[in-house]
PDB file of N, CA, C and O in Angstrom:
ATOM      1  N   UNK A   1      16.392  33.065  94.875  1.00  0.00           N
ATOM      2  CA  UNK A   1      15.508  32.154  94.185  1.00  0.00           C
ATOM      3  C   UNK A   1      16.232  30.829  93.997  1.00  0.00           C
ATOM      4  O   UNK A   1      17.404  30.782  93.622  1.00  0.00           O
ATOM      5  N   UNK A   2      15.582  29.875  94.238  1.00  0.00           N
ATOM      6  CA  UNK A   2      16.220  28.671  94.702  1.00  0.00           C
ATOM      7  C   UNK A   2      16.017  28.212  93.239  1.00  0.00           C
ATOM      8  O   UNK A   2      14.912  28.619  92.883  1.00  0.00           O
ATOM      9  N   UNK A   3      16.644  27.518  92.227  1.00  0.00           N
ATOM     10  CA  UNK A   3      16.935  26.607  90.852  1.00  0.00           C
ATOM     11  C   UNK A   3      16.252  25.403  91.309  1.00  0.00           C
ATOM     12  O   UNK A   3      16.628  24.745  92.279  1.00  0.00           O
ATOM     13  N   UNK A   4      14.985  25.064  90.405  1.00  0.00           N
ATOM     14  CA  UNK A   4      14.179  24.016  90.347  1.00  0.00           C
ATOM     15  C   UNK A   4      14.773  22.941  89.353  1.00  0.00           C
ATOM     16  O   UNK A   4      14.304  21.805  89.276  1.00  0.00           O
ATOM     17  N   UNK A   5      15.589  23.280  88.774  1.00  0.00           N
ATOM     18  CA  UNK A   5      15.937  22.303  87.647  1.00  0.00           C
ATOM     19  C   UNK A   5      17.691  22.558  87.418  1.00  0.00           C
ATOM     20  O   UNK A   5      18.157  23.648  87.085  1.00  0.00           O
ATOM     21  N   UNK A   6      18.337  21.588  87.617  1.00  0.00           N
ATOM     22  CA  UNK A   6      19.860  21.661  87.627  1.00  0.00           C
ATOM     23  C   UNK A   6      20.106  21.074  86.190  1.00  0.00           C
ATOM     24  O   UNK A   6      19.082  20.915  85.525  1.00  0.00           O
ATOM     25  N   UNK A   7      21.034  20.803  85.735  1.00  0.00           N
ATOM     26  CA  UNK A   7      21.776  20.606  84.196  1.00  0.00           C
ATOM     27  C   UNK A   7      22.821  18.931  85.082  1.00  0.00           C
ATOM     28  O   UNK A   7      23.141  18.632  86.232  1.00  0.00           O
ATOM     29  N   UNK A   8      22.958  18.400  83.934  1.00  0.00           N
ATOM     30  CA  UNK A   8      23.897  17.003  84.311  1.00  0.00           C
ATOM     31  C   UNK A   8      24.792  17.285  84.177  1.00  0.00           C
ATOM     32  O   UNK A   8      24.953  17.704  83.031  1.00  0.00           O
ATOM     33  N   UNK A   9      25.936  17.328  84.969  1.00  0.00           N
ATOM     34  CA  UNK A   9      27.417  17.498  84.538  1.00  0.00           C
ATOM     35  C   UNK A   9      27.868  16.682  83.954  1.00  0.00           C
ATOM     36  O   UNK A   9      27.999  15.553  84.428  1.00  0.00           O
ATOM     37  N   UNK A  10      28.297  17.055  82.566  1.00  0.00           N
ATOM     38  CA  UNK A  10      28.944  15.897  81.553  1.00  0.00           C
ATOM     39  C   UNK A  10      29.581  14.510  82.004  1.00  0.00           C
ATOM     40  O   UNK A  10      29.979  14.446  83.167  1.00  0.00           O
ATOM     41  N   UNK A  11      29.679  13.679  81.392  1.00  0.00           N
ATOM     42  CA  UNK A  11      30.348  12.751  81.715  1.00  0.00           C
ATOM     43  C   UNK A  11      30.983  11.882  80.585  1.00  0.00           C
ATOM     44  O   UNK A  11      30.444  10.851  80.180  1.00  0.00           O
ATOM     45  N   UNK A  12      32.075  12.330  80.138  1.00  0.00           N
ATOM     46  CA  UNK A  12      33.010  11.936  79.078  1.00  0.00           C
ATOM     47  C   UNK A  12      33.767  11.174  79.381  1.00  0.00           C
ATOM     48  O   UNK A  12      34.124  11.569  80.491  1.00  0.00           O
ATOM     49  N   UNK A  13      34.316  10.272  79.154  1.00  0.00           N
ATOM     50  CA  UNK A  13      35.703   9.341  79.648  1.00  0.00           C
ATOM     51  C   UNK A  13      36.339   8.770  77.827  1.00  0.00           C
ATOM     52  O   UNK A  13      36.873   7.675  77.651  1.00  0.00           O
ATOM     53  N   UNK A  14      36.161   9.561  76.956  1.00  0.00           N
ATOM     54  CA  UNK A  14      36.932   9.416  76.295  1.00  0.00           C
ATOM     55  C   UNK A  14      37.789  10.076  75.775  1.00  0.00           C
ATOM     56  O   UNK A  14      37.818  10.392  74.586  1.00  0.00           O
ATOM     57  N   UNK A  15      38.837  10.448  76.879  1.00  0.00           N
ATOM     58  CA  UNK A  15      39.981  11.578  76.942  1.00  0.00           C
ATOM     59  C   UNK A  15      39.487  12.621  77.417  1.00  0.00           C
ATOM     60  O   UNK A  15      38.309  12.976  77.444  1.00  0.00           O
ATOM     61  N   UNK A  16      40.883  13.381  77.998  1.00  0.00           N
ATOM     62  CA  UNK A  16      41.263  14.932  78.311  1.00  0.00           C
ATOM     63  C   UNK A  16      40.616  15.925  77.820  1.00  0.00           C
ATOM     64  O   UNK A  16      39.928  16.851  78.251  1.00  0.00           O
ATOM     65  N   UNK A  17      41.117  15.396  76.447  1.00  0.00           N
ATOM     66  CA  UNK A  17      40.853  17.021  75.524  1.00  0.00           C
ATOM     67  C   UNK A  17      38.884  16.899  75.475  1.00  0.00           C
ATOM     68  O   UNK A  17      38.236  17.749  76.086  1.00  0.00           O
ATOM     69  N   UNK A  18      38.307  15.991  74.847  1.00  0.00           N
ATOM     70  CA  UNK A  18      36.772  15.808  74.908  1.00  0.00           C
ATOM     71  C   UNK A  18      35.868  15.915  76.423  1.00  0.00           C
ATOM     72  O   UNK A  18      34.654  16.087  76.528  1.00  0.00           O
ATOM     73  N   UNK A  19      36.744  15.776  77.383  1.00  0.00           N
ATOM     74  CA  UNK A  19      36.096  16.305  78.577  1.00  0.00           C
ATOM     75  C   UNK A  19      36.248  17.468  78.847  1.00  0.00           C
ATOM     76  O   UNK A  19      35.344  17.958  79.524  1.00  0.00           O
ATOM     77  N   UNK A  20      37.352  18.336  78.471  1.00  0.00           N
ATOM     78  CA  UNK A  20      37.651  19.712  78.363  1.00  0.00           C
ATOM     79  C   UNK A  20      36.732  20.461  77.614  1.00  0.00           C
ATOM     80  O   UNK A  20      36.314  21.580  77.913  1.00  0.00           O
ATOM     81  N   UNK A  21      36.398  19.716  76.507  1.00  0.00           N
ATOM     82  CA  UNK A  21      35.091  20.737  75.115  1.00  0.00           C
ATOM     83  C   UNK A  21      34.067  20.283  76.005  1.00  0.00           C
ATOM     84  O   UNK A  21      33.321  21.247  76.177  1.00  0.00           O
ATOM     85  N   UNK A  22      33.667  19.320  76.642  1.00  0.00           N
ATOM     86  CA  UNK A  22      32.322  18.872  77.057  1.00  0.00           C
ATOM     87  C   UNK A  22      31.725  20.143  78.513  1.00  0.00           C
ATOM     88  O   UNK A  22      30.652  20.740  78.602  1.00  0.00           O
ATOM     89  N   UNK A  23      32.930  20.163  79.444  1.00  0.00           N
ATOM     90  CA  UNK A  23      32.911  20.963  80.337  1.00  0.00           C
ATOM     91  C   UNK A  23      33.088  22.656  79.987  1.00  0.00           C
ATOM     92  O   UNK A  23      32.597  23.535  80.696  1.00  0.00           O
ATOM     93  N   UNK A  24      33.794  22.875  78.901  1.00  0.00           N
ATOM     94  CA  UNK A  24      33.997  24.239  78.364  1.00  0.00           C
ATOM     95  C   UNK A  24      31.948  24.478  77.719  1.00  0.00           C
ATOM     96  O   UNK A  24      31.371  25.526  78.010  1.00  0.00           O
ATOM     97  N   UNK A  25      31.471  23.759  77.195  1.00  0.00           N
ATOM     98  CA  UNK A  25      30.159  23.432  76.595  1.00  0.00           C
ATOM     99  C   UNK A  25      28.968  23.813  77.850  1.00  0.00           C
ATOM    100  O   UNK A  25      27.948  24.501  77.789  1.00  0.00           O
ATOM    101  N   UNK A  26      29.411  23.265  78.662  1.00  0.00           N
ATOM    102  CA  UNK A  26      28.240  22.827  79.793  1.00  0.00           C
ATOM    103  C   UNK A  26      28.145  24.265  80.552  1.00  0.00           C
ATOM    104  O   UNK A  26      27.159  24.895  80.934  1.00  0.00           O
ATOM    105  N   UNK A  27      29.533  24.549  80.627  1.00  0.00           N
ATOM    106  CA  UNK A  27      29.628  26.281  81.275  1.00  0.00           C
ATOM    107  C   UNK A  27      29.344  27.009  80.463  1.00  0.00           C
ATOM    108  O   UNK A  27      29.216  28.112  80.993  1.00  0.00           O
ATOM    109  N   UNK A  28      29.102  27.071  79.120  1.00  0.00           N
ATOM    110  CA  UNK A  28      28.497  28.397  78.661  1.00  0.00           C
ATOM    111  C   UNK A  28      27.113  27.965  78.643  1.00  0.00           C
ATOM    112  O   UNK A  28      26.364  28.837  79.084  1.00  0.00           O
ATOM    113  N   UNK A  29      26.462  26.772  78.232  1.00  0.00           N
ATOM    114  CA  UNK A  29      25.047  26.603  78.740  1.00  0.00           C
ATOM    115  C   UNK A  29      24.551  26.784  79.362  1.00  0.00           C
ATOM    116  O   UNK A  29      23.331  26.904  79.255  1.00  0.00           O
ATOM    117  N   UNK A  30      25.420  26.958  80.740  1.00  0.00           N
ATOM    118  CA  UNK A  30      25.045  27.440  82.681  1.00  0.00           C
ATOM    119  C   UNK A  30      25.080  28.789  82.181  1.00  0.00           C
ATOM    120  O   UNK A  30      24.162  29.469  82.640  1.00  0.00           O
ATOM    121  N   UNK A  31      25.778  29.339  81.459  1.00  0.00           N
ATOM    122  CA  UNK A  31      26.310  30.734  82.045  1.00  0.00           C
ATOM    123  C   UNK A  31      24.683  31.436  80.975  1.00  0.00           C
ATOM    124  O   UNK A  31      23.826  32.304  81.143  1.00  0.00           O
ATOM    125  N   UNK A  32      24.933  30.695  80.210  1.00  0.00           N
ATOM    126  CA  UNK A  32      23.593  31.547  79.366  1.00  0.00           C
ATOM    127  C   UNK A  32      21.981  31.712  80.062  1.00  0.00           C
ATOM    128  O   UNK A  32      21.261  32.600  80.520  1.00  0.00           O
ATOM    129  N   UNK A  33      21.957  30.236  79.808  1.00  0.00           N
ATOM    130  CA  UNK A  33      20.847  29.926  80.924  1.00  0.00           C
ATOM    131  C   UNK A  33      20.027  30.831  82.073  1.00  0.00           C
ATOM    132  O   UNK A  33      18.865  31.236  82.053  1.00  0.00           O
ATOM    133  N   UNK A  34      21.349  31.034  83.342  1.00  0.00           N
ATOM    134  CA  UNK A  34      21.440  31.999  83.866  1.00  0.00           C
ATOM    135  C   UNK A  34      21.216  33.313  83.235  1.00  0.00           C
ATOM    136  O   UNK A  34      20.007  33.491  83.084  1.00  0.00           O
ATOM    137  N   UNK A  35      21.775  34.090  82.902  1.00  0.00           N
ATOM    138  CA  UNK A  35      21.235  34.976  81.947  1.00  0.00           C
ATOM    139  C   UNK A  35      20.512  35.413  81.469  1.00  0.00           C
ATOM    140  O   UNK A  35      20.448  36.630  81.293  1.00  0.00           O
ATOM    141  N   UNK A  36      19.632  34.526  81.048  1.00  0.00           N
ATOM    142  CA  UNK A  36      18.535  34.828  79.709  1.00  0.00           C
ATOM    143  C   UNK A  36      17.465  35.175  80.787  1.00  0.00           C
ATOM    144  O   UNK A  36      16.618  35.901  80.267  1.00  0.00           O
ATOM    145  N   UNK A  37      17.169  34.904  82.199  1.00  0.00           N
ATOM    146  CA  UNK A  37      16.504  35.262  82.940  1.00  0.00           C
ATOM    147  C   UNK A  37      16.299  36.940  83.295  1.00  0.00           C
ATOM    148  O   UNK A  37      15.384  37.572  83.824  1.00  0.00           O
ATOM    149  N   UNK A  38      17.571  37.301  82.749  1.00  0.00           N
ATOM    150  CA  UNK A  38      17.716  38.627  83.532  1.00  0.00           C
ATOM    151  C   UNK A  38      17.158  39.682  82.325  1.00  0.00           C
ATOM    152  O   UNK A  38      17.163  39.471  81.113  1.00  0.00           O
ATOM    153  N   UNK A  39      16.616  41.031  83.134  1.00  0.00           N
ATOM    154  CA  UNK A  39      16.253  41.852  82.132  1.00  0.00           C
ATOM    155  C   UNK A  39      17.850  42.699  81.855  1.00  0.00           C
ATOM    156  O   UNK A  39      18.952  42.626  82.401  1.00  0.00           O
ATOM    157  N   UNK A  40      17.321  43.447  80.797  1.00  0.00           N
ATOM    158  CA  UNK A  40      18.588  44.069  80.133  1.00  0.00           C
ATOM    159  C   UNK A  40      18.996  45.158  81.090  1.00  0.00           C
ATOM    160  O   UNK A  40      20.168  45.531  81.057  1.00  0.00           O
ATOM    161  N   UNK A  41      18.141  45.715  81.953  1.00  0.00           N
ATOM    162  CA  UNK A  41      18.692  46.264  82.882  1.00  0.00           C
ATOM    163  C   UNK A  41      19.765  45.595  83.902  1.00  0.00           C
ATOM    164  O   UNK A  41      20.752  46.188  84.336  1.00  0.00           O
ATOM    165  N   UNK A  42      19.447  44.423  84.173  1.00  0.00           N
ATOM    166  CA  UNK A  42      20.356  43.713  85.074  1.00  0.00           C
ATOM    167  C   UNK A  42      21.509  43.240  84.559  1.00  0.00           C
ATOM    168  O   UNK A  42      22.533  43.211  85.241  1.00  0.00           O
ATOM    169  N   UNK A  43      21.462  42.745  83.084  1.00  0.00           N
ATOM    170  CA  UNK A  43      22.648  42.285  82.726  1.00  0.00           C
ATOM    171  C   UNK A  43      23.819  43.939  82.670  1.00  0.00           C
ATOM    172  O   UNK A  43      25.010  43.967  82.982  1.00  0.00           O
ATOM    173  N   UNK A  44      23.209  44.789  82.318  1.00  0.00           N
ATOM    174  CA  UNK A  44      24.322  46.109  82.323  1.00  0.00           C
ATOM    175  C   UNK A  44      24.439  46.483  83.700  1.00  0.00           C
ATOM    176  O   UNK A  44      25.272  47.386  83.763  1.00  0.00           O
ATOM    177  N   UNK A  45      23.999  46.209  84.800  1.00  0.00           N
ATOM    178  CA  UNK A  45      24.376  47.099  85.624  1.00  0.00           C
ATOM    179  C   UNK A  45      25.338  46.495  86.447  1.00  0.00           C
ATOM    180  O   UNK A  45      25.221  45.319  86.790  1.00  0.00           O
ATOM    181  N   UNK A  46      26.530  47.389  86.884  1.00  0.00           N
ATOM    182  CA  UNK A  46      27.866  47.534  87.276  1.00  0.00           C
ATOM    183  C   UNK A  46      27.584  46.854  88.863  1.00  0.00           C
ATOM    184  O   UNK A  46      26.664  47.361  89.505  1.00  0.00           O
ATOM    185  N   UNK A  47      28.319  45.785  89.458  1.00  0.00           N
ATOM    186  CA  UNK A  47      27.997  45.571  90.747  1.00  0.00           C
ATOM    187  C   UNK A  47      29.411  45.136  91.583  1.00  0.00           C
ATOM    188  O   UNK A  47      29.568  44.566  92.663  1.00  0.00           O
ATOM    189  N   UNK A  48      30.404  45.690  90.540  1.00  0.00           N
ATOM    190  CA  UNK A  48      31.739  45.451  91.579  1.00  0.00           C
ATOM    191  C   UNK A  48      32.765  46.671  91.044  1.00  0.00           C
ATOM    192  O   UNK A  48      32.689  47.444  90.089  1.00  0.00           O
ATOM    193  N   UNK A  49      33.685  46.496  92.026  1.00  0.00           N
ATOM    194  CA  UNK A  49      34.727  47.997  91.889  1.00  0.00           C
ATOM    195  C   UNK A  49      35.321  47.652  89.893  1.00  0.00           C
ATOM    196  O   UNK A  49      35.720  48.673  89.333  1.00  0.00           O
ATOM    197  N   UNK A  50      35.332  46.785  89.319  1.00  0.00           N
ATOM    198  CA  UNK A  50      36.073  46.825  88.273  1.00  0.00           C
ATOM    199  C   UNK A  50      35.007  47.664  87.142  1.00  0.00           C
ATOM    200  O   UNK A  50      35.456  48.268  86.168  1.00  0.00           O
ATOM    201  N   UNK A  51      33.746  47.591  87.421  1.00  0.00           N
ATOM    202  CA  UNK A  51      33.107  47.992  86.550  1.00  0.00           C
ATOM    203  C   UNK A  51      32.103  46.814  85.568  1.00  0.00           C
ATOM    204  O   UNK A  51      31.246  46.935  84.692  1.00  0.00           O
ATOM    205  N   UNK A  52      32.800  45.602  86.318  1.00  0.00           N
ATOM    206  CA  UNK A  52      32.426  44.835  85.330  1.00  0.00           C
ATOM    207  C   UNK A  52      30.879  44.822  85.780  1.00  0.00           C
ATOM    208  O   UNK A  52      30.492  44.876  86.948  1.00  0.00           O
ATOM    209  N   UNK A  53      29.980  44.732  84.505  1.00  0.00           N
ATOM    210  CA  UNK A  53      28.474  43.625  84.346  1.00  0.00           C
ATOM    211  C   UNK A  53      28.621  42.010  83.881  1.00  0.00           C
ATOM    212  O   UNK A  53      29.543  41.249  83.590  1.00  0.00           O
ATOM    213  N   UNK A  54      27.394  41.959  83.970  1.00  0.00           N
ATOM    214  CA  UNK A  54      26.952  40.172  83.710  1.00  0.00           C
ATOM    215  C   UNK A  54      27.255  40.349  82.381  1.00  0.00           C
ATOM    216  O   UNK A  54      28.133  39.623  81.913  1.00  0.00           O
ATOM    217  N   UNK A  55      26.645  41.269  81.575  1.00  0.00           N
ATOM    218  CA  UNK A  55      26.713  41.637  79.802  1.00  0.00           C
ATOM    219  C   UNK A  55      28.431  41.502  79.680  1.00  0.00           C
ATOM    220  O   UNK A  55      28.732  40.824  78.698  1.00  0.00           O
ATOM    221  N   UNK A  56      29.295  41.861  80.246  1.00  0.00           N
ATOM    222  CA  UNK A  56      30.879  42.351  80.422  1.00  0.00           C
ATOM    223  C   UNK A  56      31.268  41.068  80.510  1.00  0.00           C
ATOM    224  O   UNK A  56      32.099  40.617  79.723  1.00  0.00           O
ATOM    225  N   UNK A  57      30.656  40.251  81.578  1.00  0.00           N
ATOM    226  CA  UNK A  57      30.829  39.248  81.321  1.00  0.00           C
ATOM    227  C   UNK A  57      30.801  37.955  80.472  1.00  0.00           C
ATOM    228  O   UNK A  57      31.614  37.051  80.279  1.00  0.00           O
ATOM    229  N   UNK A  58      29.643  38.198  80.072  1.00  0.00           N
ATOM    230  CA  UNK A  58      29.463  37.223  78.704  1.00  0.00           C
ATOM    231  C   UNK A  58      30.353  37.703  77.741  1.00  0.00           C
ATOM    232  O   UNK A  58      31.239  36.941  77.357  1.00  0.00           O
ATOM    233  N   UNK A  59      30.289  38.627  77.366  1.00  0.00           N
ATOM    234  CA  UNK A  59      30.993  39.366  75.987  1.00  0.00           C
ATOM    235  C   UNK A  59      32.833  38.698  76.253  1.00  0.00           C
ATOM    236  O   UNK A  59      33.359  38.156  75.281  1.00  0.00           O
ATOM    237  N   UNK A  60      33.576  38.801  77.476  1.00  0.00           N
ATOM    238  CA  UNK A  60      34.552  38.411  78.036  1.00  0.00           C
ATOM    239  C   UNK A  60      35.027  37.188  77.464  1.00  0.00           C
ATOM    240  O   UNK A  60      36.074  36.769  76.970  1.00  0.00           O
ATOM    241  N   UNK A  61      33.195  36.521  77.858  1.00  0.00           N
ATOM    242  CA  UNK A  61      34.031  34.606  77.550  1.00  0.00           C
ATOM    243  C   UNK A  61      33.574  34.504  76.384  1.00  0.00           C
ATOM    244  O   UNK A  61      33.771  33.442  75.794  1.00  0.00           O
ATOM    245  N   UNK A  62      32.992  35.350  75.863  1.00  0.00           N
ATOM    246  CA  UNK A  62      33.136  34.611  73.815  1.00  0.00           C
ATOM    247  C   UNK A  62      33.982  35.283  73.439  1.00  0.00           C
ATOM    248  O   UNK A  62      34.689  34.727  72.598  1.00  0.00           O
ATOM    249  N   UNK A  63      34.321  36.521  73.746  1.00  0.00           N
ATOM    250  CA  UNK A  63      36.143  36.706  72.909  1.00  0.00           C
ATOM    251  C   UNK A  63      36.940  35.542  73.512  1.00  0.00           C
ATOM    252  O   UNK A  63      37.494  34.823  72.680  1.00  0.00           O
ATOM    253  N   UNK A  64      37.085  35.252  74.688  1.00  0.00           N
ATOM    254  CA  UNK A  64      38.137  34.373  75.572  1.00  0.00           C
ATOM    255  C   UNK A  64      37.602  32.670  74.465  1.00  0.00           C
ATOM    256  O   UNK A  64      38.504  31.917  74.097  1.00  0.00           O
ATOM    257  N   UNK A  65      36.721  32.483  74.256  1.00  0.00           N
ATOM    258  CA  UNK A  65      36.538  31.282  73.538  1.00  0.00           C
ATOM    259  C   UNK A  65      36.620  31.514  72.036  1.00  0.00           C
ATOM    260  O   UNK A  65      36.602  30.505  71.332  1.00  0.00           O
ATOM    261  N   UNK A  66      36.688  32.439  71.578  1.00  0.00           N
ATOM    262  CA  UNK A  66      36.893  32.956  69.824  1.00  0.00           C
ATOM    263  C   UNK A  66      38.396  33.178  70.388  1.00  0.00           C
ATOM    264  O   UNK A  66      38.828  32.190  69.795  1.00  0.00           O
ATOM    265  N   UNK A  67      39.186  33.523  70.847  1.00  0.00           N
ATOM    266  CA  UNK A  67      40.426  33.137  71.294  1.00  0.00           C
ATOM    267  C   UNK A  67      41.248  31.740  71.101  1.00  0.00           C
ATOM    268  O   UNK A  67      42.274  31.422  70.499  1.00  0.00           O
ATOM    269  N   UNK A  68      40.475  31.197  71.750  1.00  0.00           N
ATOM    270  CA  UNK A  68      40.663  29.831  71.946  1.00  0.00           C
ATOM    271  C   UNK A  68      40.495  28.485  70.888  1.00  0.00           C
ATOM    272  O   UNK A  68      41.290  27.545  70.888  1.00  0.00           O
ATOM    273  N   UNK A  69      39.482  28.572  70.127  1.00  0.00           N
ATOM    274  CA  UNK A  69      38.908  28.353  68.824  1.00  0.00           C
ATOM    275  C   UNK A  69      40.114  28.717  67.940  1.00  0.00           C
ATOM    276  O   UNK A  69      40.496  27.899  67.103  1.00  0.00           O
ATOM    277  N   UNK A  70      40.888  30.200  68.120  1.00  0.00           N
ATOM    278  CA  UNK A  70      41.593  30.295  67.230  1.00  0.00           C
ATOM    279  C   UNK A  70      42.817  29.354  67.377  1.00  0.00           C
ATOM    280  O   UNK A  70      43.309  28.845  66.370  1.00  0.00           O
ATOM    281  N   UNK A  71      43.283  29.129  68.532  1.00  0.00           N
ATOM    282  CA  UNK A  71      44.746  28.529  68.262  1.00  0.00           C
ATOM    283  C   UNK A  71      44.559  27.065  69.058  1.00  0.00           C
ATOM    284  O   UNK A  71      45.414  26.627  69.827  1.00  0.00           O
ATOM    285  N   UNK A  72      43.279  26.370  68.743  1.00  0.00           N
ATOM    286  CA  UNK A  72      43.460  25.306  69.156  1.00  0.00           C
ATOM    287  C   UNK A  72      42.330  24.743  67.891  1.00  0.00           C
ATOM    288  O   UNK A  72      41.777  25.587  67.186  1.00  0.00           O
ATOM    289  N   UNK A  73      42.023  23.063  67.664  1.00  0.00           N
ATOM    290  CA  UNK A  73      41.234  22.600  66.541  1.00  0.00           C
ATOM    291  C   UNK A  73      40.576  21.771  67.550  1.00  0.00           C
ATOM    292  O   UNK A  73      40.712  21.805  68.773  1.00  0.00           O
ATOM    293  N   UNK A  74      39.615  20.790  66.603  1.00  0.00           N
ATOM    294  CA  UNK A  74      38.761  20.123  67.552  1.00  0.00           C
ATOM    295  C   UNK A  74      39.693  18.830  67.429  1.00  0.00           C
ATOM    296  O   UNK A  74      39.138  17.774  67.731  1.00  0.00           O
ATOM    297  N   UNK A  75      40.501  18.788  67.187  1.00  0.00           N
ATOM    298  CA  UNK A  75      41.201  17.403  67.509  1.00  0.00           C
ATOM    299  C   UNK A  75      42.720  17.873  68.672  1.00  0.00           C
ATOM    300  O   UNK A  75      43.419  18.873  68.833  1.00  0.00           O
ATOM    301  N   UNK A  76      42.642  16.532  69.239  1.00  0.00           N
ATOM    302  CA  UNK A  76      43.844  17.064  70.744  1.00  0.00           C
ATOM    303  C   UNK A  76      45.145  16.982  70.050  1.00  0.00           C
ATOM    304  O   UNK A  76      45.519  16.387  69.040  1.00  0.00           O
ATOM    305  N   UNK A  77      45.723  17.769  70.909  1.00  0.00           N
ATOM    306  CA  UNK A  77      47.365  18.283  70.592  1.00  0.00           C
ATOM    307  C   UNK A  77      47.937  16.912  70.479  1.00  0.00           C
ATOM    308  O   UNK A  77      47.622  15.852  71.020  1.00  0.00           O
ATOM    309  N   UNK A  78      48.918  17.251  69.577  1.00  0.00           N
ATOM    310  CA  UNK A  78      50.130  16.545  68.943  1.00  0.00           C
ATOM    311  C   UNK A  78      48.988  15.324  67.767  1.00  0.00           C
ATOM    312  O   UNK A  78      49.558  14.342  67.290  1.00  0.00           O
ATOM    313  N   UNK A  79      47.992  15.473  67.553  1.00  0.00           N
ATOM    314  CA  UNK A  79      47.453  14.762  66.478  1.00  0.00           C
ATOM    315  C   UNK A  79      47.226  15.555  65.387  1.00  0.00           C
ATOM    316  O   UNK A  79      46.562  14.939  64.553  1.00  0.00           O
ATOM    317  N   UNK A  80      47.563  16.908  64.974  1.00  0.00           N
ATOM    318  CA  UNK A  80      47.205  17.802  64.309  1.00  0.00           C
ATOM    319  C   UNK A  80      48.415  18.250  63.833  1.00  0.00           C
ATOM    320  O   UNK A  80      49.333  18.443  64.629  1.00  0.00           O
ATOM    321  N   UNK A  81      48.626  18.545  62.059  1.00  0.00           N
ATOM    322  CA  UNK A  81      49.616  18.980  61.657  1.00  0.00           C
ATOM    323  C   UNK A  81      49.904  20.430  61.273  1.00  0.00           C
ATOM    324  O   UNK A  81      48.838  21.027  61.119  1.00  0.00           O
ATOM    325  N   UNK A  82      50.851  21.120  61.089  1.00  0.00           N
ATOM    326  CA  UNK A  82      51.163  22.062  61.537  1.00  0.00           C
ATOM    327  C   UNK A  82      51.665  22.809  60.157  1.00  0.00           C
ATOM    328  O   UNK A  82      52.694  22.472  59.573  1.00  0.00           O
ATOM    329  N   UNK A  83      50.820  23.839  59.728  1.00  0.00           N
ATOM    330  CA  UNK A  83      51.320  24.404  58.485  1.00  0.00           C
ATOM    331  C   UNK A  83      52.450  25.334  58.631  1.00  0.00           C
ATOM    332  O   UNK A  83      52.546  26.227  59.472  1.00  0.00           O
ATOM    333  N   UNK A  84      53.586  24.912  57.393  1.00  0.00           N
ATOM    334  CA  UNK A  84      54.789  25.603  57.165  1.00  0.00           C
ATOM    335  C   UNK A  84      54.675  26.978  56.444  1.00  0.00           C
ATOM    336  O   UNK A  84      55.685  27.539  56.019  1.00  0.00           O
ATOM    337  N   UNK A  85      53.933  27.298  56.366  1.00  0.00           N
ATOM    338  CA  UNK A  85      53.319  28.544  55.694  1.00  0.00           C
ATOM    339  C   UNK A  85      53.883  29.732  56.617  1.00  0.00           C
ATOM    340  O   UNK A  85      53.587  30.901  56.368  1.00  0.00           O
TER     341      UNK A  85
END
């Protein structure tokens, strides 16, 4: 099935780190997007040797981004201070 409607790929130019959240943003919008099409049968069912699903998959990148969230802030490295605690 051919995609009638594509998404804009961000376009940030004010720094690294804000094109990084903008593009980290835009891929889970794709990735959902995609998705939400599918019935619940399709998102569970297994279609490679690891076992993994589409469901396996999503679940993957919000721990991998609740990960990420944890040891990074919304402001870019070395502007952020660092508790002695």
């Amino acid at each position: 099935m051919a995609e009638t409607q594509r998404e804009p790929v961000p376009r940030v130019d004010s720094g690294e780190f804000d094109t990084a959240l903008a593009f980290l943003s835009f891929a889970r919008h794709c990735v959902l997007k995609k998705a939400d099409a599918l019935s619940d049968e399709q998102l569970r069912r297994v279609l490679v040797d690891s076992g993994t699903s589409i469901l396996g998959l999503i679940q993957h990148l919000a721990e991998a981004e609740r990960y990420g969230s944890a040891t990074t802030s919304s402001e870019p490295p070395g502007t952020r201070t660092r508790s002695t605690a």
